[in-house]
MMTF fields as JSON, N, C-alpha, C and O atoms, coordinates in Angstrom:
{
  "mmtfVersion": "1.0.0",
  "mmtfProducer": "UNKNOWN",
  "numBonds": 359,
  "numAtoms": 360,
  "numGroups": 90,
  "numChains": 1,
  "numModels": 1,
  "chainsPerModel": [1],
  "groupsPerChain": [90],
  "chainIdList": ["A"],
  "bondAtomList": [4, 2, 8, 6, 12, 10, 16, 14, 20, 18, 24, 22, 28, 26, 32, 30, 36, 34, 40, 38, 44, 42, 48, 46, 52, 50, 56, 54, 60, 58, 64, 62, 68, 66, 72, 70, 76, 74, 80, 78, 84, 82, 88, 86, 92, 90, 96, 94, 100, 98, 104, 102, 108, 106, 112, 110, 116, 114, 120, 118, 124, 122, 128, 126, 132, 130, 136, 134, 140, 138, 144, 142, 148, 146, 152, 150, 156, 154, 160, 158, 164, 162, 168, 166, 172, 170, 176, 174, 180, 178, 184, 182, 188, 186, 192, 190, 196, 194, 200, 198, 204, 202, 208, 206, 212, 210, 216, 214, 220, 218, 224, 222, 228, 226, 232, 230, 236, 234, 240, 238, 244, 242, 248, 246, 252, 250, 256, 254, 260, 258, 264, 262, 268, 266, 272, 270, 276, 274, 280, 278, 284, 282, 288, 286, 292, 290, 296, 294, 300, 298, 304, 302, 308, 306, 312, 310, 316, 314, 320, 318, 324, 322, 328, 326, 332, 330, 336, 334, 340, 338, 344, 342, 348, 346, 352, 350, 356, 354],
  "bondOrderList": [1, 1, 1, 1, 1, 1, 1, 1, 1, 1, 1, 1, 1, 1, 1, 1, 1, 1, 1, 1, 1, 1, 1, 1, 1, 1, 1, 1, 1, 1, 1, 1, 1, 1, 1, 1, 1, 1, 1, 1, 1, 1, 1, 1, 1, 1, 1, 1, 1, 1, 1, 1, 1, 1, 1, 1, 1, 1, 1, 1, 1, 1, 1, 1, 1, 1, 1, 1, 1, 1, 1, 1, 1, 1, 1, 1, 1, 1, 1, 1, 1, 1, 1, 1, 1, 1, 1, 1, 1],
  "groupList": [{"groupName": "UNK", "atomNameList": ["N", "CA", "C", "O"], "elementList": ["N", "C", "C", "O"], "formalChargeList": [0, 0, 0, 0], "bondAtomList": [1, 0, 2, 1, 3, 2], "bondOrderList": [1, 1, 2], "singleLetterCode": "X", "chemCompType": "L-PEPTIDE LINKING"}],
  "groupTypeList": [0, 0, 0, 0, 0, 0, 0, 0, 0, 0, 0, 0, 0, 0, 0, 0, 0, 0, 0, 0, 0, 0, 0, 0, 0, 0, 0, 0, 0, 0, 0, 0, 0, 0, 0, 0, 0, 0, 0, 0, 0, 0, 0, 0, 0, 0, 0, 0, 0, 0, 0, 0, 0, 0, 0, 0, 0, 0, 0, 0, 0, 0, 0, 0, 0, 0, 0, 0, 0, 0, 0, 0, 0, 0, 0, 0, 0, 0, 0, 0, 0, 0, 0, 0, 0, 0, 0, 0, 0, 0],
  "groupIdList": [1, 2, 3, 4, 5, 6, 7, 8, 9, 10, 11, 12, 13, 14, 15, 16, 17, 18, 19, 20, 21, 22, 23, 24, 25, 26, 27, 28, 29, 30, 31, 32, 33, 34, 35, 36, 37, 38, 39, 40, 41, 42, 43, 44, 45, 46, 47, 48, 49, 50, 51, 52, 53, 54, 55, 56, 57, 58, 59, 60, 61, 62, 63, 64, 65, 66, 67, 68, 69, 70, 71, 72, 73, 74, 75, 76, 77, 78, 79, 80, 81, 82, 83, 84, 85, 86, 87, 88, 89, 90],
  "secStructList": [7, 7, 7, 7, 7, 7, 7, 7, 2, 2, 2, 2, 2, 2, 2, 2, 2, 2, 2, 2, 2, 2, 2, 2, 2, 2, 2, 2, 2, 2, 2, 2, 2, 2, 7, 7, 7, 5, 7, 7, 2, 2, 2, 2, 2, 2, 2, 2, 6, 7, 7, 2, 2, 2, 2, 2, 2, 2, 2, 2, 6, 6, 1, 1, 7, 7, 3, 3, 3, 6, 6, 3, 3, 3, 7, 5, 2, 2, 2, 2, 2, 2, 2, 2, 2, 2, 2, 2, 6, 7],
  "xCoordList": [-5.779, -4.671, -4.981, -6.011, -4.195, -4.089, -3.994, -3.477, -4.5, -4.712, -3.532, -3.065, -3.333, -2.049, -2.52, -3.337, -2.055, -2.408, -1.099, 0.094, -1.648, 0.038, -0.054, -1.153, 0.707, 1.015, 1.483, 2.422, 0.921, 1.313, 2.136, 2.276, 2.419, 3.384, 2.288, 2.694, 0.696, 0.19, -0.364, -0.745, -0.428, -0.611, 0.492, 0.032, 1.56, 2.777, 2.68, 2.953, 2.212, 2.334, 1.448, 1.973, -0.486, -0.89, -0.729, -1.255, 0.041, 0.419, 1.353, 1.483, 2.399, 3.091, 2.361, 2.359, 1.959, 0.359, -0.189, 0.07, -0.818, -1.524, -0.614, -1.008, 0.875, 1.233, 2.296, 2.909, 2.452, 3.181, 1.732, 1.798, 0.562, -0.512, -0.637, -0.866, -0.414, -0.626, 0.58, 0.458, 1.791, 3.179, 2.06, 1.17, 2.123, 1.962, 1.248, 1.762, 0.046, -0.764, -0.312, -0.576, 0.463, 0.728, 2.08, 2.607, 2.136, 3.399, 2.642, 2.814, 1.463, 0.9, 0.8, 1.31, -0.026, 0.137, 1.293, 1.425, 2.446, 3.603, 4.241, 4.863, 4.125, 4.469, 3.435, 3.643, 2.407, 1.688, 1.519, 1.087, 1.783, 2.058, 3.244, 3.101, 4.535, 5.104, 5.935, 6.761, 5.637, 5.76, 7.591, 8.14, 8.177, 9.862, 9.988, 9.065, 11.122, 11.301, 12.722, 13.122, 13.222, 14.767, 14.62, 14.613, 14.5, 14.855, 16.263, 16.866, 16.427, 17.494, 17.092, 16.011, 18.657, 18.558, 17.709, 17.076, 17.164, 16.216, 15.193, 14.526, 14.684, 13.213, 13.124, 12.145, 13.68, 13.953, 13.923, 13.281, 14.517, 14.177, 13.229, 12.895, 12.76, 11.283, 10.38, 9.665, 10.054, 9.174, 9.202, 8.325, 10.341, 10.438, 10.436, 10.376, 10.514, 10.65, 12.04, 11.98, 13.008, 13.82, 15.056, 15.137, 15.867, 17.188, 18.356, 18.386, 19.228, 20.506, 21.136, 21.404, 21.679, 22.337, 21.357, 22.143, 20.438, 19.419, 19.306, 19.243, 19.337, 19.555, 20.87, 21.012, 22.193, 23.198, 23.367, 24.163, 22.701, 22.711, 22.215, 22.595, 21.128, 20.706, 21.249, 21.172, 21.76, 23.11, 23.813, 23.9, 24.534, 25.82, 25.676, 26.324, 24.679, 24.35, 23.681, 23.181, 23.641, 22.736, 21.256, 20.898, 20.245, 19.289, 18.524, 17.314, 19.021, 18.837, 19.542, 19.827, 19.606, 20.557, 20.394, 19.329, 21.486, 21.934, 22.611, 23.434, 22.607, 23.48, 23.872, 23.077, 25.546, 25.843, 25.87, 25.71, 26.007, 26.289, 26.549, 25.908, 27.81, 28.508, 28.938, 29.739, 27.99, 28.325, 27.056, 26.738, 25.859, 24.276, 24.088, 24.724, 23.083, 22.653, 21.644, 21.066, 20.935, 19.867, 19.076, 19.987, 18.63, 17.627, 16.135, 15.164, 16.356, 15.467, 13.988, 13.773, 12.979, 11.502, 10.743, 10.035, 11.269, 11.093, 11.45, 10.741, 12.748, 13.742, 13.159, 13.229, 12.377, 11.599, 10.328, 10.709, 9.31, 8.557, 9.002, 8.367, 10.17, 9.9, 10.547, 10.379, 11.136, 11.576, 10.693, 10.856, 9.466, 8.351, 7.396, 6.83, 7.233, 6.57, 7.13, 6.5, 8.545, 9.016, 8.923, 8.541, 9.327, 8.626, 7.226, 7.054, 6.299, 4.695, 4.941, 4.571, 5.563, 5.43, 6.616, 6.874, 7.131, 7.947, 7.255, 7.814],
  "yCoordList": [-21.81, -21.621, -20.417, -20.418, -19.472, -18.416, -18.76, -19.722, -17.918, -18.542, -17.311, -16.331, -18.424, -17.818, -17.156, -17.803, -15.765, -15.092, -15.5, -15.491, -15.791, -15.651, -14.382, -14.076, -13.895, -12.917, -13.245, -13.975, -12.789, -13.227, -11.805, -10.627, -12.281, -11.267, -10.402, -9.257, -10.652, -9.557, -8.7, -7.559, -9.196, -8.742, -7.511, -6.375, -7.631, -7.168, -5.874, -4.818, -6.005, -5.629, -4.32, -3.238, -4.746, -4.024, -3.022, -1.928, -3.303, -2.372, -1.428, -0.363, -1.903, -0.926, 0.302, 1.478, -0.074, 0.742, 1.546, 2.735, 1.327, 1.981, 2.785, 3.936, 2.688, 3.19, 4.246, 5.02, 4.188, 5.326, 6.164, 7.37, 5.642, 6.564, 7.783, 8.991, 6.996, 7.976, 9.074, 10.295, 8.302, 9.616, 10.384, 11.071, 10.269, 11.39, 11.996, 13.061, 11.754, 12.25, 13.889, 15.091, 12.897, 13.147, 14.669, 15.64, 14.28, 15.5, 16.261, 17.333, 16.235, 17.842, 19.064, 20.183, 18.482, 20.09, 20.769, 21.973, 19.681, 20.445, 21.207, 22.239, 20.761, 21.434, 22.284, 23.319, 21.876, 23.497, 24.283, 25.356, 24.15, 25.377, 26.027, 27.028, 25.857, 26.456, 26.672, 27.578, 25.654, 26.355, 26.158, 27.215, 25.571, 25.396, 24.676, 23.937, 24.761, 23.845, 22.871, 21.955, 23.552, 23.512, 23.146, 24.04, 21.652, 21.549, 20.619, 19.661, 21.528, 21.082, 19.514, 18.946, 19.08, 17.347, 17.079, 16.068, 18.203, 17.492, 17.621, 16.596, 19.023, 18.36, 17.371, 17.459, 16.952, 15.575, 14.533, 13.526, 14.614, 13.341, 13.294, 12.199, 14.214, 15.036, 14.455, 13.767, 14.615, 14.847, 12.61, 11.838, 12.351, 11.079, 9.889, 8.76, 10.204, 9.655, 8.458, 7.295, 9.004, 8.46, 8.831, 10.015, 8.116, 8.486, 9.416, 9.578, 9.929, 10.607, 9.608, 9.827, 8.168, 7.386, 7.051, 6.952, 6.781, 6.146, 7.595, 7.506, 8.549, 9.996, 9.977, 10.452, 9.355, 9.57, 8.232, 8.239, 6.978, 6.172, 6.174, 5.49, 7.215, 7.559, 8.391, 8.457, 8.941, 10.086, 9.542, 9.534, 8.91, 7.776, 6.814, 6.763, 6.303, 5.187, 6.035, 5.482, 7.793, 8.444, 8.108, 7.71, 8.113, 7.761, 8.834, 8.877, 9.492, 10.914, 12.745, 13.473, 12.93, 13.952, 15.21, 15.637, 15.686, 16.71, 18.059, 17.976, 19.144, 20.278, 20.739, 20.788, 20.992, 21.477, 23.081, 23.527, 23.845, 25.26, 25.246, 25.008, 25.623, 26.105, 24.404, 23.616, 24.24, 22.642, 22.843, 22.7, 23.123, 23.205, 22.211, 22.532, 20.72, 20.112, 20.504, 21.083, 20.245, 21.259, 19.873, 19.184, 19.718, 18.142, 18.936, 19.409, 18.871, 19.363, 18.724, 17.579, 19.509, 18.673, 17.666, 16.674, 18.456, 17.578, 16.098, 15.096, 16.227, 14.873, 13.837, 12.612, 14.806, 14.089, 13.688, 12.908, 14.0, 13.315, 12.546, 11.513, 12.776, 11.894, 10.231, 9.216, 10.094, 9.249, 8.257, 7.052, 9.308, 8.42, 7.838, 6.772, 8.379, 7.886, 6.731, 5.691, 6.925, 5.747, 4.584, 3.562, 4.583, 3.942, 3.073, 1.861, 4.187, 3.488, 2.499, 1.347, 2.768, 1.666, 0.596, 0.068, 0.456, -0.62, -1.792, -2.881],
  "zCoordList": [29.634, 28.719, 27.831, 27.157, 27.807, 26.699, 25.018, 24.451, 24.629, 23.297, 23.05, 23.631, 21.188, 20.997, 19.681, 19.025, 19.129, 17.782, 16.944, 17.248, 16.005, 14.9, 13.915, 13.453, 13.702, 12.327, 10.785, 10.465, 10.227, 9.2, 8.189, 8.519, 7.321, 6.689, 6.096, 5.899, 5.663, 5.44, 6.52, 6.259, 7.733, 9.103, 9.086, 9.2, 8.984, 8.824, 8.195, 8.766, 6.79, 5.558, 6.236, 6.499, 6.54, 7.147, 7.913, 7.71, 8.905, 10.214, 9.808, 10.412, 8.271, 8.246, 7.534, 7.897, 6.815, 5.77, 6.775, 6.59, 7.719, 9.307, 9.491, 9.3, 9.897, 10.553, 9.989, 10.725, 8.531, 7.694, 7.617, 7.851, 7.334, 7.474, 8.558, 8.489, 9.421, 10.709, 10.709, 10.813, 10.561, 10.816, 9.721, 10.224, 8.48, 7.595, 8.365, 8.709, 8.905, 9.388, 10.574, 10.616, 11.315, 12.574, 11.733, 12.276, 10.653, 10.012, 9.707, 10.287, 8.736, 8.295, 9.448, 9.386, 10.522, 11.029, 11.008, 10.791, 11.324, 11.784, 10.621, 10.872, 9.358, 8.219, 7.749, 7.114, 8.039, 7.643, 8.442, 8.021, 10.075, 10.679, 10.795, 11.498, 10.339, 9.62, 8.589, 8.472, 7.724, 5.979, 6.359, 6.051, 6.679, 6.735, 5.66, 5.317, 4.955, 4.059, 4.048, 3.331, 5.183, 5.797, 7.449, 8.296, 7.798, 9.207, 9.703, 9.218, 11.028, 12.04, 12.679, 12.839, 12.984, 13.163, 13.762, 13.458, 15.345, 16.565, 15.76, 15.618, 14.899, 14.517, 12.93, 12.19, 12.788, 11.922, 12.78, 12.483, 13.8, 14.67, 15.59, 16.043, 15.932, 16.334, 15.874, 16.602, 13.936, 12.954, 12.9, 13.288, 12.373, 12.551, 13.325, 12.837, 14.784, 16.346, 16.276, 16.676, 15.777, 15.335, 16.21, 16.539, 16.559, 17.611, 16.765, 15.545, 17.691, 16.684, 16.228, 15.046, 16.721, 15.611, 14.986, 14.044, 14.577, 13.505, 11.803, 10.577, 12.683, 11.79, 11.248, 10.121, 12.05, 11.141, 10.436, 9.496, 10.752, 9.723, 8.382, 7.433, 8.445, 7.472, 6.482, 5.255, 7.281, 6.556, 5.998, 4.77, 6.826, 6.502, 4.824, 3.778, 5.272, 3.866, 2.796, 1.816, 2.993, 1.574, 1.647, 0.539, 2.535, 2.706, 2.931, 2.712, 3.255, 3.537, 3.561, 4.513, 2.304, 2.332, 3.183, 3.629, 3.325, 4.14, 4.02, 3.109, 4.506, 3.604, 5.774, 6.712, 5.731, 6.526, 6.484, 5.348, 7.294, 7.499, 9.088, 10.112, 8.729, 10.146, 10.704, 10.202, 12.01, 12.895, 12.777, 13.957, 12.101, 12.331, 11.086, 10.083, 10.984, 9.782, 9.66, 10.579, 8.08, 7.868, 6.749, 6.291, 6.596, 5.799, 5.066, 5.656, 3.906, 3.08, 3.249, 2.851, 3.854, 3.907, 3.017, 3.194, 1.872, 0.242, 0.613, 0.518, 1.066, 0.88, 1.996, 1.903, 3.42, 4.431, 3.277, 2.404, 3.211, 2.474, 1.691, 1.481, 1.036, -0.446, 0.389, -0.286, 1.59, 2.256, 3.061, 3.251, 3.587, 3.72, 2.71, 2.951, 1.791, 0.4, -0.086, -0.276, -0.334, -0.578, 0.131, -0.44, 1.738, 2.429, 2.203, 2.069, 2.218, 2.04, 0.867, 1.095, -0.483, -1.312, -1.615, -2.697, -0.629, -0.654, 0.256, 0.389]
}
């Protein structure tokens, strides 16, 4: 018989801690190799591994602001960090 693991909500709590660690992680190079301060939807959903409806839900509910030009969206890097930060301490 297989044994069974349970989780618990600080199990939980953990993994999310681990694993906002790592995106950050996994973001610096890409922002310090090149210094953008202004990115397009794919690399927002690129940077985030996040789908195009999950990006415009975010839009949608103000979760993430946005500045159009032209039919091109453009998402302030600031506003990417300050979205995962918030994240980590909730």
């Amino acid at each position: 018989m297989a044994a069974i693991d349970i989780l618990t909500q600080e199990d939980l709590f953990r993994f999310k801690e681990e694993l906002l660690t790592e995106l950050k992680e996994l973001m610096k190079p890409a922002v310090n190799a090149e210094q953008k301060q202004w990115l397009k939807s794919v690399e927002v959903r690129r940077l985030l591994n996040i789908s195009p409806g999950t990006l415009q839900n975010l839009r949608i509910n103000g979760t993430l602001r946005f500045t159009k030009v032209g039919s091109t969206l453009y998402y302030k890097l600031d506003d990417i960090n300050a979205l995962l930060e918030e994240g980590s301490t909730s």
